[in-house]
N, C-alpha and C positions, 0 to 999 in steps of 0.2 A: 384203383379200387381197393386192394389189399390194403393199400400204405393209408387208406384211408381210416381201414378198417382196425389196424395197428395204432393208430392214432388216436383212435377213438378209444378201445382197450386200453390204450394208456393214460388216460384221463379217467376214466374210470377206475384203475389200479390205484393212480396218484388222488383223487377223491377220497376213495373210501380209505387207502394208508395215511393219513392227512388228517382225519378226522379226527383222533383224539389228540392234536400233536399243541391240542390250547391248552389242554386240562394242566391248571395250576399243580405243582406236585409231583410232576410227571405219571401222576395215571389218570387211567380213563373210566370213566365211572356211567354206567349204562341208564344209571337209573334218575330220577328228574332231579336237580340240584336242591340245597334246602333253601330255605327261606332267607338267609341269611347270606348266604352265597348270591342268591338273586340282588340284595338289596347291595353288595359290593359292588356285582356286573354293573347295576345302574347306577353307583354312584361314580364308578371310574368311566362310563359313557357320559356321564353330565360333565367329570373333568376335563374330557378327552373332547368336550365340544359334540358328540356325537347325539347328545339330545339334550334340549333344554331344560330351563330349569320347571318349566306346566307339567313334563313332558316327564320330566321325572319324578315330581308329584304325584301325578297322576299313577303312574306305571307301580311308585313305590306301594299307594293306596289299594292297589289291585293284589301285591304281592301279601300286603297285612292281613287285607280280609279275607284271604283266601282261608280255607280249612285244610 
C-alpha cells in the first residue's frame, strides 16, 4: 500500500515537473499562446500526420476568427 502510494506521488511530481518541458525556447509561459503560435502548432500537426488536412482547415478558421 505505501509503495503504492509513493508511486502515485511520483507521477504526479513527474506530471506536473514535465509540463513546461515542450515550450519552444525553453520557457514556460502560463498564459494562452498567440494566434500565431496556434497556427505553427497546427501546421506542424498537419506535417506530423497528426491531423489532416479538413482538420486543419477547420481548426485554422477557429483560430482566425477568434477575438
Amino acid at each position: 500500500m505505501i509503495r503504492g502510494i509513493l508511486i502515485a506521488g511520483l507521477w504526479v511530481g513527474l506530471a506536473g515537473g514535465l509540463s513546461g518541458c515542450l515550450a519552444f525556447g525553453g520557457t514556460t509561459n502560463s498564459s494562452s499562446p498567440s494566434k500565431g503560435q496556434e497556427l505553427v502548432d497546427l501546421k506542424m500537426a498537419l506535417d506530423r500526420g497528426a491531423i489532416n488536412q479538413s482538420e486543419f482547415e477547420a481548426a485554422k478558421a477557429q483560430v482566425l476568427n477568434r477575438h
